[in-house]
TIDREN-764928 format. One record per residue (C-alpha): chain; y, z, x; residue number from 0; residue in three letters. Coordinates in steps of 0.001 Angstrom, whole numbers, plus 500000, padded with zeros to 6 digits. Layout:
N
{"A" {Y Z X} NUM "ALA"}
...
END
This chain:
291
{"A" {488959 506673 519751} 0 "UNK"}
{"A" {488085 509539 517793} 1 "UNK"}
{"A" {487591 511299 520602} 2 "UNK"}
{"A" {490653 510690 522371} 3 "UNK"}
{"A" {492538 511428 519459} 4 "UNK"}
{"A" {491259 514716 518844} 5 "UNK"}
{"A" {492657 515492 522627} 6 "UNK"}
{"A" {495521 514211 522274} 7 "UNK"}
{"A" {496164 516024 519436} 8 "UNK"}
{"A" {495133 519514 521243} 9 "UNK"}
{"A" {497818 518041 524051} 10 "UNK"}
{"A" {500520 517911 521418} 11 "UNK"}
{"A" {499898 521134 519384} 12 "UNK"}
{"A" {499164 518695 516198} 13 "UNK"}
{"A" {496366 519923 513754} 14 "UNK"}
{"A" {495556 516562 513001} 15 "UNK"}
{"A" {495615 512616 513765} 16 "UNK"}
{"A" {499717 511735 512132} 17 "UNK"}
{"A" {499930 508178 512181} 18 "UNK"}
{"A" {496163 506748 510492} 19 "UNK"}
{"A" {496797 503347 509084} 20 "UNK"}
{"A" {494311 504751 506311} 21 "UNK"}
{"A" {496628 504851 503019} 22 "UNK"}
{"A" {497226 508930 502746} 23 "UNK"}
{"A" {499823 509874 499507} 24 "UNK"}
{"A" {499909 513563 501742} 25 "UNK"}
{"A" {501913 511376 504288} 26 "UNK"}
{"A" {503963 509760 501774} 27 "UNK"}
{"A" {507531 509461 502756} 28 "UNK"}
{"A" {510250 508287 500320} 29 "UNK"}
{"A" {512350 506089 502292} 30 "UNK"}
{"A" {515087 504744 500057} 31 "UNK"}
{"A" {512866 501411 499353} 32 "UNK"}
{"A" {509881 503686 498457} 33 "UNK"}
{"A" {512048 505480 496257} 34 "UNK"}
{"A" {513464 502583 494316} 35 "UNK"}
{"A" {510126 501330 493891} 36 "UNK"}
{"A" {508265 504258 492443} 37 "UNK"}
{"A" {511409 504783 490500} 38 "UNK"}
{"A" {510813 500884 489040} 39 "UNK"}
{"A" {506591 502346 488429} 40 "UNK"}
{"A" {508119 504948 486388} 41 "UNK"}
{"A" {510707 503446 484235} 42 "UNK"}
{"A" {507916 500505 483438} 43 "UNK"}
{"A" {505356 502564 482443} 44 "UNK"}
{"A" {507510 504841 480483} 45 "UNK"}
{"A" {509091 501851 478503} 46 "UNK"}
{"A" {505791 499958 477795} 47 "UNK"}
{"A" {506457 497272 480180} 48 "UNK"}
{"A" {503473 494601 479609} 49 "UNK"}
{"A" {503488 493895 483409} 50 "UNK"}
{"A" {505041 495393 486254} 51 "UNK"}
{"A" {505530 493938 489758} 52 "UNK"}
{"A" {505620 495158 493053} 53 "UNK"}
{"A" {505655 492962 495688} 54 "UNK"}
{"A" {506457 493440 500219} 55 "UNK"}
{"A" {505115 492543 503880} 56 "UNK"}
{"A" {501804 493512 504965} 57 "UNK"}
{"A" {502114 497011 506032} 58 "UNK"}
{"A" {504754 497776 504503} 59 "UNK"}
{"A" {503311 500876 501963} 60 "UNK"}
{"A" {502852 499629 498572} 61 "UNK"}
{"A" {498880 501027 498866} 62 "UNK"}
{"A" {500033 504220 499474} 63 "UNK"}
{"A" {502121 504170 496899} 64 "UNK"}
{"A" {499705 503009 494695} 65 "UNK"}
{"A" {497450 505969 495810} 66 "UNK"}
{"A" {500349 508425 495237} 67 "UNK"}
{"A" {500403 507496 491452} 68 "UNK"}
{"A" {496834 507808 490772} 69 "UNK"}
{"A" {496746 511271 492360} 70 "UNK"}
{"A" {499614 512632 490485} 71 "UNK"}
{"A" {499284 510781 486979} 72 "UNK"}
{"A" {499291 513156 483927} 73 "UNK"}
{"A" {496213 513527 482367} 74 "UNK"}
{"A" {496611 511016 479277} 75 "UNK"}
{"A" {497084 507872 481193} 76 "UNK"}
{"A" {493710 506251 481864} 77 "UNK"}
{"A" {493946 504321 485439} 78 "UNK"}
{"A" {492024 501744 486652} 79 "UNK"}
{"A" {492007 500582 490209} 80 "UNK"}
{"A" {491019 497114 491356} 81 "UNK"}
{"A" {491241 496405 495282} 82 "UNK"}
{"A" {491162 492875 496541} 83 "UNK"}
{"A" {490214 490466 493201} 84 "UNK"}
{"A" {488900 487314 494368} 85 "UNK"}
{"A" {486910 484724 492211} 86 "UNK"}
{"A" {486476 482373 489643} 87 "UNK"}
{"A" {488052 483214 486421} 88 "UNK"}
{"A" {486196 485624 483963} 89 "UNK"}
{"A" {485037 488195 486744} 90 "UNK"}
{"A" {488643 489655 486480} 91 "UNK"}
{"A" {487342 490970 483201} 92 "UNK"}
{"A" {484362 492900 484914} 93 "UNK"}
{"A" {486469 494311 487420} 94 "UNK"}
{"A" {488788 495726 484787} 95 "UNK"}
{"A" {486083 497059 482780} 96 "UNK"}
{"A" {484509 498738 485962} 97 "UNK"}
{"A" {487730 500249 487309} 98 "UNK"}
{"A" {487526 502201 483876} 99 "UNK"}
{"A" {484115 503653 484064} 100 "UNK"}
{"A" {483102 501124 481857} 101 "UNK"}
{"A" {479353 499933 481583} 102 "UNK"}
{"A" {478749 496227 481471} 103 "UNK"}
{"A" {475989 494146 480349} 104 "UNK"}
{"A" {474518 492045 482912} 105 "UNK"}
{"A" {473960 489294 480134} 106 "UNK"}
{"A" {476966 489891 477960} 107 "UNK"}
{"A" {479140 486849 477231} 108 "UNK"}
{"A" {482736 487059 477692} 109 "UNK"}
{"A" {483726 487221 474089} 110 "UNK"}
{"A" {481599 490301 473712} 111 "UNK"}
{"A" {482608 491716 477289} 112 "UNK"}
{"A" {486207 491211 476158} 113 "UNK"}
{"A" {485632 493135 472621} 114 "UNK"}
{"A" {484462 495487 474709} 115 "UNK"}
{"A" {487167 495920 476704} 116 "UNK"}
{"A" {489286 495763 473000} 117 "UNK"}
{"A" {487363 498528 471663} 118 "UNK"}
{"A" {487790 500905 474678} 119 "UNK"}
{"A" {491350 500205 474572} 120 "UNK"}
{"A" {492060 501206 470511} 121 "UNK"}
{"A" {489602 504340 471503} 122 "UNK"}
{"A" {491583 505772 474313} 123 "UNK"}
{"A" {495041 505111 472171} 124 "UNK"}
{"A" {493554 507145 469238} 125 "UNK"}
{"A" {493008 509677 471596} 126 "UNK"}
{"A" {496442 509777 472771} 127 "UNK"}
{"A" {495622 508045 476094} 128 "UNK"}
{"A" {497559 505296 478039} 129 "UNK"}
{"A" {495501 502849 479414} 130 "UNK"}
{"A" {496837 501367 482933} 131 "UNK"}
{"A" {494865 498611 485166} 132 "UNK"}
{"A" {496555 498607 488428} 133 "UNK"}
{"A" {495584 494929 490737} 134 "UNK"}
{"A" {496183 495728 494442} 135 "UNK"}
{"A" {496593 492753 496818} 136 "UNK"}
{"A" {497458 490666 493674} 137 "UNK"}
{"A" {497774 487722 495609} 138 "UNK"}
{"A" {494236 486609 495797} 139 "UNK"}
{"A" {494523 486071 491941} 140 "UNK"}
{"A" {493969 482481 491233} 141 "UNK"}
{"A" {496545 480678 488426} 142 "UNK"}
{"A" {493603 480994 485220} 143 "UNK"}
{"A" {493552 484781 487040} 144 "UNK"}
{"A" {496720 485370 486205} 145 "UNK"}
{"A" {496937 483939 482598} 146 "UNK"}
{"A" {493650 485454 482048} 147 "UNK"}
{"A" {495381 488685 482962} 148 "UNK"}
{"A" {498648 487627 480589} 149 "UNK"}
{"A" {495723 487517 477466} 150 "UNK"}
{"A" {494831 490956 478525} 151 "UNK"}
{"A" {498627 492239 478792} 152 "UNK"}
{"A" {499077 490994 474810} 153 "UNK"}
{"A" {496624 493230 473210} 154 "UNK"}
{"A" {497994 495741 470858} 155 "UNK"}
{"A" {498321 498234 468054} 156 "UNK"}
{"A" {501169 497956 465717} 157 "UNK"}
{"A" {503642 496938 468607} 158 "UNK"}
{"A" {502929 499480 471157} 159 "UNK"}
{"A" {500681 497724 474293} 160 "UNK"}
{"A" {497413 499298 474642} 161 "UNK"}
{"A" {497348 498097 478411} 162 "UNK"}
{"A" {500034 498016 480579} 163 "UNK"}
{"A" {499182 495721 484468} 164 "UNK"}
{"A" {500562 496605 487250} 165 "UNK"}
{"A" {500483 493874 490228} 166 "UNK"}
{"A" {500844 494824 493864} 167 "UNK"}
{"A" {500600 491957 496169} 168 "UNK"}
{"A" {502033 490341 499230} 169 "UNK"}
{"A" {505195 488043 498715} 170 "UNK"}
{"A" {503455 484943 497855} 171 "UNK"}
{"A" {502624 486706 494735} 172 "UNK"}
{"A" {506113 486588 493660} 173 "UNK"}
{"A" {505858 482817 495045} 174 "UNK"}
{"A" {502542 482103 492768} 175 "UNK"}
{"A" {504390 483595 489867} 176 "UNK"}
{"A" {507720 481797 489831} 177 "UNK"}
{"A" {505850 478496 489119} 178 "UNK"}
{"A" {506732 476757 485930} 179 "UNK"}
{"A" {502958 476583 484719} 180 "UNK"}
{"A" {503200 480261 484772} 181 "UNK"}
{"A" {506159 481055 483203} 182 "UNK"}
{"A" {504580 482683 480036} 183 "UNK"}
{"A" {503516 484918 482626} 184 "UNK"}
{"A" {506445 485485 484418} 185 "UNK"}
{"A" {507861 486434 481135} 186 "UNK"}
{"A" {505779 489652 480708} 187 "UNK"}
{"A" {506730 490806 483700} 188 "UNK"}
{"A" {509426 494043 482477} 189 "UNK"}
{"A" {509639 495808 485812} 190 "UNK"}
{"A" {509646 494585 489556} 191 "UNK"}
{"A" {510418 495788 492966} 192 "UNK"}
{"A" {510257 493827 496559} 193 "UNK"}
{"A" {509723 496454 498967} 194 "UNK"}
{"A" {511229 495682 502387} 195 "UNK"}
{"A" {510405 497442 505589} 196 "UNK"}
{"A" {512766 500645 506618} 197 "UNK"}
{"A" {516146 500932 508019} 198 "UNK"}
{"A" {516314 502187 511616} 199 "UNK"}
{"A" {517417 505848 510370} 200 "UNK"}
{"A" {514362 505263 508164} 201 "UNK"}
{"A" {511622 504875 511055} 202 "UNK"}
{"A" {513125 507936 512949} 203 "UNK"}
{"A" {513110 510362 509569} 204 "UNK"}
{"A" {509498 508659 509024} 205 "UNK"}
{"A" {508025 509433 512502} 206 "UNK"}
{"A" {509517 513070 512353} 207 "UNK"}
{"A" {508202 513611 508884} 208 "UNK"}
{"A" {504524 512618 510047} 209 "UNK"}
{"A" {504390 514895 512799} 210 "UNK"}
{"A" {506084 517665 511239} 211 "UNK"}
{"A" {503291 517429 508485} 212 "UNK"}
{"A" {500720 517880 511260} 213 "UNK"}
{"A" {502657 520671 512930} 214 "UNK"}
{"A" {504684 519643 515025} 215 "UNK"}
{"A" {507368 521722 516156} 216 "UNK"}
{"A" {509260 519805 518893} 217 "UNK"}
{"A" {510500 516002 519737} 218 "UNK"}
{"A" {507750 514388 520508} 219 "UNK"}
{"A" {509164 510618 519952} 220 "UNK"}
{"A" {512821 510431 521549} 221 "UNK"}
{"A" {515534 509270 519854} 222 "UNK"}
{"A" {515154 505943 522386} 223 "UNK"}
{"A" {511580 505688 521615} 224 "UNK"}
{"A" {512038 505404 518066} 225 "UNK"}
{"A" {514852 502711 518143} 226 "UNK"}
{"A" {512421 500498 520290} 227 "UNK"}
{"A" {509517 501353 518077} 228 "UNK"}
{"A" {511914 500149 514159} 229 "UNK"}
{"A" {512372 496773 516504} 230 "UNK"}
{"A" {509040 496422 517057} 231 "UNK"}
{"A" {507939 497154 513696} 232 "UNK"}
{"A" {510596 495957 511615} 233 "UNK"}
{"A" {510299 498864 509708} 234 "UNK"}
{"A" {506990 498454 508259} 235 "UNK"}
{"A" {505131 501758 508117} 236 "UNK"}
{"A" {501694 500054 509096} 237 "UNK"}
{"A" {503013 499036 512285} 238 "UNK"}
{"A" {505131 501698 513022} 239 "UNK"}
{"A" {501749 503700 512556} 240 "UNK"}
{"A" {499852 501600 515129} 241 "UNK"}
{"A" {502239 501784 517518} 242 "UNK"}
{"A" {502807 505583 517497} 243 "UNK"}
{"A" {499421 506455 517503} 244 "UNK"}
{"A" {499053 503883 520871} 245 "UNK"}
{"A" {502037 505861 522568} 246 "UNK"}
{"A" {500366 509446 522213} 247 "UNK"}
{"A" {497253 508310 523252} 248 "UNK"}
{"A" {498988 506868 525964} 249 "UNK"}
{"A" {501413 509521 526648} 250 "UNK"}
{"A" {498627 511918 526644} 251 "UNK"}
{"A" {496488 509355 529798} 252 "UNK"}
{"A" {499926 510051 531278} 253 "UNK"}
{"A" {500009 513652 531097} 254 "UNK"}
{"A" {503862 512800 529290} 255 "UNK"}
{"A" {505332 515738 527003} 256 "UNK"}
{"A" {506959 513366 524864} 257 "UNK"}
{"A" {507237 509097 523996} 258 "UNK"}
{"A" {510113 508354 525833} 259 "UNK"}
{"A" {511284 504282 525491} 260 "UNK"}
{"A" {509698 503297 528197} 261 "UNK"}
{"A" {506156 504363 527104} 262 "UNK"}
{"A" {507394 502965 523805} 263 "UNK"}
{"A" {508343 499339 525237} 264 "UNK"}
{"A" {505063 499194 527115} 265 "UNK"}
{"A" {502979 500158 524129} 266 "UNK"}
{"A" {505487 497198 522678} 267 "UNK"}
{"A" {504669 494649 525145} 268 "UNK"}
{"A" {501301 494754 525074} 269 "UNK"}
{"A" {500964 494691 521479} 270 "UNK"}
{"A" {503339 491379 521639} 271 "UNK"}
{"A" {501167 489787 524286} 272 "UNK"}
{"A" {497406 490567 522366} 273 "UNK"}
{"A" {499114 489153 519582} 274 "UNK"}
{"A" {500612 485771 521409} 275 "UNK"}
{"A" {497020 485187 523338} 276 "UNK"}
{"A" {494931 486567 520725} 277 "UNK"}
{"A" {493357 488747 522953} 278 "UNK"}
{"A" {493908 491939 525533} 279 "UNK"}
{"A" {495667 490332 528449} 280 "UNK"}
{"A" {494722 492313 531655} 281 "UNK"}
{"A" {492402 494598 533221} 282 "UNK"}
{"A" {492505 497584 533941} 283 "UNK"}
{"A" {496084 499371 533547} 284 "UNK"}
{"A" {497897 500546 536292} 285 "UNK"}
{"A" {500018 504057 535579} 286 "UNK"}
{"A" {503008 503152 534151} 287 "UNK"}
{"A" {504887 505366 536531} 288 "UNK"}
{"A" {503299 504236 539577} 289 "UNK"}
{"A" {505396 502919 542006} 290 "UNK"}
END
C-alpha cells in the first residue's frame, strides 16, 4: 500500500498521502462541530472546570482534536495523555502518574502512589503550572474507574483545582455516566460536547481542505463524488478518509484524472458488502469501465 500510494500521489501532483486515518492536528479541519467542541475545551479549562466531556461516533475526530491541544498548549499547562485505560481499579492511578513523566515505585502502595501524585500536583501549582490529565477512549473506564477518577478531580489548593480531567470517549460514555450510582460524578462534569459527524457542505470543504494541504491545485473529487462519499460516511472524518484514499488508489489503477461518483459508489459498494459478509466478496476486479 505504501507503494501504491506514493504513485498515486506522483499521478495526482500531491506531495504527500491526504487522507491517513493516523490522527494528524496538520490536517485538522474545523468543521462547525469541531469548532464548538474545541471552543467547549477552552472555556473548561479556562474556568477550572473539574471535568470536561467530550463525547461522538467512532471516527468521528475527537483524537485529533485531542492531538491538536497538546501540540498547541501554552507552556504552563502540564498535559498528560492516557490512550485506551482498561483494568481493575487502582492502575488508573499509574497511568496518570506515567502520562506526567512521573516515576513509580514498583512496590508502592496506593496511599503513597496517590501522595505522590498530591505532591506533584501542589509542586507544579507553585510553579505556576496547570496540571491537565486528558483519558482518550474514556469508555473502557469501569464504574470504581470513574469515581476513582472523581477523588482525583477534588484535590485542591485554597479553591482553585490542581487537576482538571478531560474525558473523550465513544457515546456509551455519556450512557455509563448518566447512571444514578454515578451521579456525584456526573456532577463534576462543567463542560461537555457530543460531536456528531459533518454536514454534507462539511465533507466537500473537508476533502478540498486535505488535498489542498498536500498540493493540490485542481478538483480531484467532483462535486458528485463527494455527495456519494458524506452518504457513505455519514460525515465521520475516519470514514470519509478510508474511502477517499480507496478512490485515488483506484482512480489512479484506472488511469482517471479525477473521483467522479461512479468510482465513488463502487469504492461505496464494496466497502458495504466486506462489511455485510465480513470479508472481500469477489475475485479479481474487472475495470470498472469495461463494457
Amino acid at each position: 500500500m505504501t507503494l501504491i500510494s506514493s504513485i498515486y500521489t506522483d499521478h495526482f501532483g500531491l506531495s504527500g498521502k491526504p487522507f491517513s486515518l493516523l490522527p494528524d492536528p496538520d490536517f485538522i479541519f474545523w468543521s462547525s462541530g469541531h469548532k464548538h467542541a474545541y471552543s467547549m475545551v477552552e472555556y473548561g479549562l479556562q474556568n477550572f472546570a473539574p471535568i470536561i466531556l467530550i463525547t461522538g461516533e467512532v471516527g468521528a475526530g475527537k483524537t485529533t482534536l485531542i492531538h491538536y491541544l497538546l501540540r498547541s498548549a501554552p507552556r504552563d499547562l502540564m498535559i498528560g495523555l492516557v490512550s485506551n485505560a482498561q483494568g481493575r481499579n487502582g492502575k488508573l492511578l499509574h497511568w496518570a502518574l506515567s502520562s506526567l513523566g512521573q516515576p513509580i515505585g514498583e512496590r508502592l502502595g496506593y496511599v503513597r502512589l496517590f501522595r505522590q501524585f498530591e505532591s506533584f500536583l501542589f509542586s507544579q501549582a507553585n510553579q505556576g503550572r496547570h496540571t491537565i490529565l486528558i483519558i482518550d477512549e474514556a469508555q473502557n473506564l469501569s464504574g470504581p474507574m470513574l469515581e476513582e477518577l472523581r477523588c482525583f478531580s477534588n484535590l485542591n489548593s485554597a479553591g482553585h483545582e490542581l487537576l482538571q480531567i478531560i474525558l473523550v470517549g465513544q457515546p456509551e460514555l455519556r450512557r455509563a455516566i448518566a447512571q444514578p450510582r454515578l451521579i456525584q460524578f456526573a456532577q463534576r462534569v462543567s463542560s461537555d460536547f457530543h460531536l456528531y459527524g459533518m454536514s454534507r457542505d462539511g465533507v466537500h470543504d473537508y476533502i478540498a481542505h486535505r488535498l489542498k494541504i498536500v498540493g493540490a491545485t485542481r478538483e480531484i473529487f467532483t462535486p458528485e463524488a463527494c455527495d456519494v462519499i458524506f452518504e457513505a460516511s455519514r460525515g465521520l472524518p475516519r470514514i470519509v478518509n478510508q474511502l477517499c484514499d480507496t478512490a485515488l488508489v483506484c482512480a489512479f489503477a484506472e488511469d482517471m484524472t479525477c473521483v467522479d461518483a461512479k468510482l465513488a459508489n463502487h469504492v461505496r459498494a464494496e466497502r458495504e458488502a466486506r462489511w455485510t459478509h465480513g470479508q472481500i466478496v469477489g475475485g479479481q476486479a474487472e475495470s470498472l469501465y469495461t463494457s
